[in-house]
C-alpha positions in Angstrom: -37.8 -49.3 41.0 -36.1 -52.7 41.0 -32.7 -52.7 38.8 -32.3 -55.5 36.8 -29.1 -57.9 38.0 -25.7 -57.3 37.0 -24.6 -58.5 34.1 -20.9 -58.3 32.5 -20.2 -56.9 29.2 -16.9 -58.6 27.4 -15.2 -55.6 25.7 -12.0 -56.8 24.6 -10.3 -59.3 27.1 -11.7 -57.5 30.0 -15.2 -57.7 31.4 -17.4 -54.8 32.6 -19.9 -54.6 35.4 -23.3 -53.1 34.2 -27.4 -53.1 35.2 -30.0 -51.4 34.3 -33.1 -49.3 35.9 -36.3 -49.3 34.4 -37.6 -49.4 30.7 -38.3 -45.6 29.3 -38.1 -45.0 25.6 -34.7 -43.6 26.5 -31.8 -45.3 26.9 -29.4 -42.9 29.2 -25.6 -44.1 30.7 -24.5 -42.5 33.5 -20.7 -42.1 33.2 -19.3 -43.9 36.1 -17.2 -41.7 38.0 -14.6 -41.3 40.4 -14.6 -44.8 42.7 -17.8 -47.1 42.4 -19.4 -50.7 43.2 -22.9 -51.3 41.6 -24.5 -53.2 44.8 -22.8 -50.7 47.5 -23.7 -47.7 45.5 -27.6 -48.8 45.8 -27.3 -48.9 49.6 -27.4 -44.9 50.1 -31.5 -43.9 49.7 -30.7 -40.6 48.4 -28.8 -42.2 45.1 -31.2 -44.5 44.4 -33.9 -42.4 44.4 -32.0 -40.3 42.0 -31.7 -44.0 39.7 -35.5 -44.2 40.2 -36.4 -40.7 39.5 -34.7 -41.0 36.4 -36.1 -44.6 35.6 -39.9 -42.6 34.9 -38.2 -41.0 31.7 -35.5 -43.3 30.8 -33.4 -46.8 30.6 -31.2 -46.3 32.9 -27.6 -47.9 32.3 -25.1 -48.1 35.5 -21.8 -49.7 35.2 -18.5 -49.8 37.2 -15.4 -48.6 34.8 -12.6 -50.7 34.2 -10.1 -51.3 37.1 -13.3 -50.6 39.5 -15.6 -52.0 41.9 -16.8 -55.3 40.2 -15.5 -55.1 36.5 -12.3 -56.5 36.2 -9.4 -55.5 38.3 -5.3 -54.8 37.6 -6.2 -54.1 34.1 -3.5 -51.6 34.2 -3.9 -47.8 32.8 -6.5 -47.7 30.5 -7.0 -45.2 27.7 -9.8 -43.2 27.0 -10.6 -45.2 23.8 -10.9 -48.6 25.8 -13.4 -46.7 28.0 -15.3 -45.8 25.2 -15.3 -49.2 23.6 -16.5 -50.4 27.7 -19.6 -48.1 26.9 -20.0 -49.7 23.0 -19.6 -53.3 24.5 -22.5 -52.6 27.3 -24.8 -50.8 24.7 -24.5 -53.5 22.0 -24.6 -56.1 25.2 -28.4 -54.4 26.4 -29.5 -54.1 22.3 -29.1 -50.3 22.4 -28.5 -48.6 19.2 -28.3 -44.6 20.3 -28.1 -43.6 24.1 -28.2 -40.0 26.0 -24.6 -39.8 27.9 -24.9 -38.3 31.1 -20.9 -37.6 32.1 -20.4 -36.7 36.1 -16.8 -35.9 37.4 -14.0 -38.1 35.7 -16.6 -39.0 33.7 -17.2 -36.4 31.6 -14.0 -35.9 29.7 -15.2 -39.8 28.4 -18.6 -38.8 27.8 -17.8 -36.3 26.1 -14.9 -38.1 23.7 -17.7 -40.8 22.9 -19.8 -38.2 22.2 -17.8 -36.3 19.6 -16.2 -39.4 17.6 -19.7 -41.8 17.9 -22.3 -38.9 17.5 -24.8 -41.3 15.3 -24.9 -43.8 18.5 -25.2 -40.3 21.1 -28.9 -39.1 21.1 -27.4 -36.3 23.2 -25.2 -35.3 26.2 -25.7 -33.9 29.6 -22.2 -33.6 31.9 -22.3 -32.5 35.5 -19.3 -31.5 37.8 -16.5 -32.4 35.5 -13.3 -30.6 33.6 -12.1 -30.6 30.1 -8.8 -30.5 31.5 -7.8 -31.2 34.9 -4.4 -29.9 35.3 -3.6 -25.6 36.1 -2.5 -24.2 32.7 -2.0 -20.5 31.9 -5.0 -20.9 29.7 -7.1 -22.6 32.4 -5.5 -21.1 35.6 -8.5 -22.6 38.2 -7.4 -26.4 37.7 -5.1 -27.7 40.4 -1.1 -27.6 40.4 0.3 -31.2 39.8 2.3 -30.5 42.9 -1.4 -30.3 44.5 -2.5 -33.2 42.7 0.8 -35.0 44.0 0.1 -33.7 47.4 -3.2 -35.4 47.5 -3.0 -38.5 45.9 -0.2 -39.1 47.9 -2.2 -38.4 51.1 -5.0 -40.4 50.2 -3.2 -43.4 49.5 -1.8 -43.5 52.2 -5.1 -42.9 54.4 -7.3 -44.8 52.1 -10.7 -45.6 53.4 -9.6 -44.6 56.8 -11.9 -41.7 59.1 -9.6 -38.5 57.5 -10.4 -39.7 54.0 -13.7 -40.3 54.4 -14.0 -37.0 56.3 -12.3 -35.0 53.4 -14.0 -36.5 51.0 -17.9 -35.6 52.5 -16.2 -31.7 53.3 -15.7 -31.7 49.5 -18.3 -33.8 47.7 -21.2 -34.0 50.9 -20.6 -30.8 53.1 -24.7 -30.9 54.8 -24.1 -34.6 55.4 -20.8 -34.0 57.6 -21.7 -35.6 61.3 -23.9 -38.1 59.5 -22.4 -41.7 60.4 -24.8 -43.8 58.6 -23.6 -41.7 55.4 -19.7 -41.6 56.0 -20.2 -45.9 56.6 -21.6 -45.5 53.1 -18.6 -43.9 51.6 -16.1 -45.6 53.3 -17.9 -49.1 51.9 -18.0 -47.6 48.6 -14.8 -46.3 48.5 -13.0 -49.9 50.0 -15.1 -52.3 47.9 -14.6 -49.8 44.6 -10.5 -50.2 44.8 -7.7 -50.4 46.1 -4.9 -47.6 47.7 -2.6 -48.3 44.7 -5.7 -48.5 42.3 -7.4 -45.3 43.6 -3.9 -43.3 43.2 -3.4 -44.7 39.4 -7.3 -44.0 38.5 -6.4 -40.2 40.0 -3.1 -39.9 38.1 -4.6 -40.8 35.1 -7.4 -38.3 35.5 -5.0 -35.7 36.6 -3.5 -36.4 32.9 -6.2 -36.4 30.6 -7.6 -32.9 28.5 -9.6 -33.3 25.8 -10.5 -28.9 25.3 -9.5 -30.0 21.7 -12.3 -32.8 21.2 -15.3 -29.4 22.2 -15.8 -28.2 19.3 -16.0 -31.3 17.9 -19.6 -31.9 19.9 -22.3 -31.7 17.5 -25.0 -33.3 19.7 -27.5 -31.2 22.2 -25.6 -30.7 25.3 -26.8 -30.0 28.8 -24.0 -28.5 31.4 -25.2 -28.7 34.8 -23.9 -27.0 37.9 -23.7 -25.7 41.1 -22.3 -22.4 42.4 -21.7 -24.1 45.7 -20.1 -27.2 44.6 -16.3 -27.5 46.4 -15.5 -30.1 44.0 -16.2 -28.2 40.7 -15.4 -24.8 39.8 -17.5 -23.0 38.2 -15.3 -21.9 35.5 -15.1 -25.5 34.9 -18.5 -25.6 33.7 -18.5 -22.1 31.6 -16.1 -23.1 30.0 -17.6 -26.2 28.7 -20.4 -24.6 27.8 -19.0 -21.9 26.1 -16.5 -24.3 23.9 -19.0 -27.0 23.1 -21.4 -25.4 19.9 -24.9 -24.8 21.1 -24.6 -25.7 24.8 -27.4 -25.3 27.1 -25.9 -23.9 30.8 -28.1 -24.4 33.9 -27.2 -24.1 37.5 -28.8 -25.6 39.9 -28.9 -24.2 43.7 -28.4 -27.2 46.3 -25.3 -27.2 48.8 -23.9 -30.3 48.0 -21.9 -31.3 45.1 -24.0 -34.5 45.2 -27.3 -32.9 44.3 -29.3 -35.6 44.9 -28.7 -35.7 49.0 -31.3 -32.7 49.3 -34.7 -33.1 47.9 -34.3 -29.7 46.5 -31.2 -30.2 44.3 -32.5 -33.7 43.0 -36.3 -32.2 42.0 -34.0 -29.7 39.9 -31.7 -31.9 38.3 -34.2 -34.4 37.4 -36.9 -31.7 36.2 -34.0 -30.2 34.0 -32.8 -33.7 32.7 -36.6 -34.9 31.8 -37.3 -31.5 30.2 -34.2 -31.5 28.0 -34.8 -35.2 27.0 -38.4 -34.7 26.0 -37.8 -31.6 24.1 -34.8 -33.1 21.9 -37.0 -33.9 18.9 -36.2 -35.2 15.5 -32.3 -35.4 15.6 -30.6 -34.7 12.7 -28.1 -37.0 10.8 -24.8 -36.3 11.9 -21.6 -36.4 9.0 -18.7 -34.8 11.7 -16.8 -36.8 13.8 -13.7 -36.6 15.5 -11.4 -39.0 14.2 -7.8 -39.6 14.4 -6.3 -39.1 10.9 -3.3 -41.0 9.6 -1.3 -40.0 6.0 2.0 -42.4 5.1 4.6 -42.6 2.0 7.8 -44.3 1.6 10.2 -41.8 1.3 12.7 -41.5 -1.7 10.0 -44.0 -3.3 11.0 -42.8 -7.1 14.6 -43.8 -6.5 13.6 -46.7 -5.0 11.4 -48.1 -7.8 14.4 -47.3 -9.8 16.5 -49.5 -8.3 14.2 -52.2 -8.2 12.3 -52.5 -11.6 9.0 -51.8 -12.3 7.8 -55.0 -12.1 9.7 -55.8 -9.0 8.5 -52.2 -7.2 4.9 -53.6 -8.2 4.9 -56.4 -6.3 6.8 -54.5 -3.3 4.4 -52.2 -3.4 1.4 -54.8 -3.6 2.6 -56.6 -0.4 2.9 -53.2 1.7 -0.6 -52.1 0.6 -2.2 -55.6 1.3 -0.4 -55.7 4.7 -1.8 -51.8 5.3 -5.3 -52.8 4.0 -5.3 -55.9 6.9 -3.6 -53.8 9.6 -6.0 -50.7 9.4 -8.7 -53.4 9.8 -7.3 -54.8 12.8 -7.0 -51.4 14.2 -10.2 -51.0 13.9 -9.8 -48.4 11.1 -11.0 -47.2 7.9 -9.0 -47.6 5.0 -9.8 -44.3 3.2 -7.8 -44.4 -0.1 -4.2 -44.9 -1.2 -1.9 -43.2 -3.1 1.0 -45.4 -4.6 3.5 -45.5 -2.0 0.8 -44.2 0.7 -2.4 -44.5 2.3 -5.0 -42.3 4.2 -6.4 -43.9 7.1 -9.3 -42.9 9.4 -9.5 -44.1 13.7 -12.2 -43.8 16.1 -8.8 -43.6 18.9 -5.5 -42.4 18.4 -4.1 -44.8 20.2 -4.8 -48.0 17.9 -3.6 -45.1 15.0 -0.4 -44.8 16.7 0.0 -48.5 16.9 -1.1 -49.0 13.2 1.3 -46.4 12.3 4.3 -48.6 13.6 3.4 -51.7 12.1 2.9 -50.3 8.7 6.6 -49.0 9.7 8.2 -52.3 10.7 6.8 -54.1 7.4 8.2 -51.2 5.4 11.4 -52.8 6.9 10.8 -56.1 5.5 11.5 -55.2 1.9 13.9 -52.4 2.6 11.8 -49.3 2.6 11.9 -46.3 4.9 8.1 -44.8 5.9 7.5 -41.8 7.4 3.9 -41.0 9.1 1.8 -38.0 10.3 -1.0 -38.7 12.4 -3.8 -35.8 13.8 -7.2 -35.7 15.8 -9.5 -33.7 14.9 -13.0 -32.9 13.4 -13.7 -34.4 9.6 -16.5 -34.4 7.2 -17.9 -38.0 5.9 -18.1 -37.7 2.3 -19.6 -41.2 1.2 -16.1 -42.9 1.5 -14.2 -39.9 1.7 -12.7 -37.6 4.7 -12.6 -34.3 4.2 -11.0 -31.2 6.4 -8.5 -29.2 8.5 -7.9 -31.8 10.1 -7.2 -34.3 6.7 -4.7 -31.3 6.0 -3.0 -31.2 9.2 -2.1 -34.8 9.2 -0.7 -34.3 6.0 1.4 -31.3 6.8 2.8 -33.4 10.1 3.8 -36.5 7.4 5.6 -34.1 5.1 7.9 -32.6 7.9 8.8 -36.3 9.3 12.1 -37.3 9.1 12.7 -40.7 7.1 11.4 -43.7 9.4 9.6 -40.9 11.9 6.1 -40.7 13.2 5.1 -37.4 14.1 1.7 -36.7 15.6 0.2 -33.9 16.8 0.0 -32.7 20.3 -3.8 -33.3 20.0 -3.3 -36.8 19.4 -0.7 -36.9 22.3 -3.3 -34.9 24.8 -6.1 -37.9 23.4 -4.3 -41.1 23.9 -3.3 -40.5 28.1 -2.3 -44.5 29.0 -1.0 -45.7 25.5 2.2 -47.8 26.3 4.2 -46.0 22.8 6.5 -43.7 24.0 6.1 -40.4 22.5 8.9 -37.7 22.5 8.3 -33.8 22.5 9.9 -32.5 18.9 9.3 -28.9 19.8 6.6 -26.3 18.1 6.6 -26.4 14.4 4.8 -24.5 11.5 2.6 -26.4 8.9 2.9 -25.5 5.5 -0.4 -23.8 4.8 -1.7 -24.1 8.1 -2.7 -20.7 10.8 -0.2 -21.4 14.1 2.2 -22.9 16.0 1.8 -26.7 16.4 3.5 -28.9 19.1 4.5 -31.9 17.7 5.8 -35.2 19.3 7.8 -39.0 18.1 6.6 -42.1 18.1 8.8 -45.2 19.7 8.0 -48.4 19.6 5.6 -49.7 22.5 6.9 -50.5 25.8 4.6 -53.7 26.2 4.4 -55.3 22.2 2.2 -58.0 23.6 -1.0 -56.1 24.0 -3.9 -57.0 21.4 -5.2 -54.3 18.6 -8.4 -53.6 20.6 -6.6 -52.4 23.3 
């Protein structure tokens, strides 16, 4: 199978790397993961016979992420949301209106965030040898220390691309290929043509950062786990847990004794089989009305003294400009204006990070005519009611905006755990209770941004 050439998707000021393989009634992205570079990655057999094999059933859609291989370089730290909107820009680019997500390593915790807040453009998502959370907690005590994460990065950077790298890399990812020089000249290739030392450490800090366990049960498309007891790059637990926390999820494990299960003939015949057979037997998918969205509730405070002071025809016209500005800036944000409520509005985000950004510049203009806003901002799963948003998580984001402090955004540690690579500093304001709401809830501060400059759709 011949893969189309490769094209670049514009999403935002940066451009993306993608191709294509073959034309099934399918369309399926694989999640680019860890280091890539579309023309090297072709040159090991065993991987594109995998892109073949799965070609017979599908469209298959490759690209290299951001700050990789041949998309645009020194793009800086991206956020999960600008890696969703990569994956957006490349299906609107190819004409695609709903694709199967397959997510492997650091690309699952994106899959599955695109997943959960676009499930009408998701037919339905299969994830292989990634974590919902990457960092040792006492509630996932099998991830890696950051001390180990340091340990690493710090090694690999400073033996990038070079024979112990490599070497470490096939022990871990390629065990039954270890001796095989044709194969460690491919990963050495892929790894010095994908990025650089200083671009390979940032990609892993940022991975080493990012947990979206809050964003599972928020998955209301078929899911496939996939894995392998013998993988040394994935645990297990890693995978039981998805599948336990993401509703309905379908567990398989497949027995091949690499990591890379499509290096033996054995472990690509079963991930392919269980791919093709969990495609075809999807069926009529139902509409979805849940999606995880980032919630944002404002008010002036003190607004009854305030329209006091000013006159009711005076507080009218205050009040006029600050929703018209809120209106246009929610748009820009790429939000949904939900409703307001006379010195307030409810808005709706598909990432928290543009929320977070919104949420300042409704602040600032509150400024402008002497007014003091406070915000609460939460990520969570809602309800589409025609143009309404209902749910927990509608309430939460309320609670948050009624314990803010005049001229504070408060946000949820959910929306903090989300938006990994947003330039706002945000400040830990301890664990708080929520008036009518089960639980203790860490909440953290909005500043202002460290780099002002950077466009809404970033």
């Amino acid at each position: 199978m011949i893969p189309s050439e490769i094209r670049y998707a514009k999403s935002g000021d940066v451009h993306v790397a993608y191709q294509t393989v073959g034309n099934g009634p399918v369309d399926l992205v694989l999640g680019s993961s860890g280091i890539s570079q579309l023309e090297v990655m072709m040159e090991e057999p065993s991987l594109a016979r995998l892109y073949s094999s799965i070609a017979e059933f599908a469209r298959l859609v490759l690209f290299d992420k951001r700050g990789v291989g041949l998309s645009d370089r020194n793009v800086g730290i991206p956020t999960l949301e600008e890696r969703m909107d990569d994956i957006r820009a490349i299906l609107d680019a190819i004409g695609s209106q709903r694709a199967v997500l397959f997510g492997t390593m650091d690309g699952t915790p994106l899959s599955i965030l695109y997943a959960a807040s676009y499930p009408q453009k998701t037919v339905a998502l299969i994830l292989w040898g990634g974590q919902a959370r990457s960092l040792w907690a006492p509630d996932y005590p099998w991830a890696k220390t950051r001390d180990e994460w340091e340990r690493d990065i710090l090694r690999d950077e400073d033996e990038w691309g070079s024979d112990p790298h490599i070497e470490r890399m096939i022990a871990t990812l390629a065990p039954s290929r270890t001796g095989d020089p044709v194969f460690k000249r491919w990963i050495s290739r892929r790894i010095r043509y994908g990025a650089s030392p200083a671009e390979g450490s940032a990609l892993s800090r940022m991975n080493m950062q990012i947990d979206v366990r809050s964003a599972l049960s928020a998955l209301h498309v078929p899911t496939l786990v996939l894995y392998s007891p013998n993988s040394r790059a994935q645990s297990a637990e890693d995978a039981k847990f998805l599948a336990t926390h993401i509703p309905g999820a379908q567990l398989q494990e497949l027995r091949c004794p690499d990591h890379y299960f499509f290096l033996t003939p054995q472990g690509l015949e079963q991930a392919v089989k269980a791919m093709r057979q969990f495609i075809e037997g999807l069926g009529t998918l139902p509409e979805v009305d849940r999606v995880l969205t980032t919630v944002l509730f404002t008010d002036v405070v003190d607004s009854t003294r305030r329209a006091s002071e000013l006159g009711d025809r005076r507080w009218a016209q205050v009040m006029g400009r600050q929703l018209e500005f809120a209106r246009n800036e929610v748009s820009r944000y790429r939000g949904t204006l939900v409703k307001t409520m006379g010195d307030g509005v409810l808005a709706t985000f598909d990432g928290p990070t543009r929320a977070i950004r919104c949420a300042l510049a409704l602040k600032e203009q509150a400024k402008t005519d002497g007014l003091s806003l406070r915000a609460g901002l939460h990520t969570g799963e809602c309800v589409l009611k025609g143009n309404d948003v209902q749910g927990i998580a509608v309430n939460i984001a309320s609670r948050i905006a009624d314990s803010a402090d005049p001229g504070e955004i408060l946000l949820s540690g959910t929306v903090r755990d989300l938006s990994f690579g947003c330039d706002v500093p945000l400040q830990p304001r301890g664990e708080r209770t929520l008036r009518g709401v089960e639980g203790d809830w860490r909440i953290y501060s909005a500043g202002e941004p460290s780099n002002t400059g950077q466009g809404a759709g970033n």
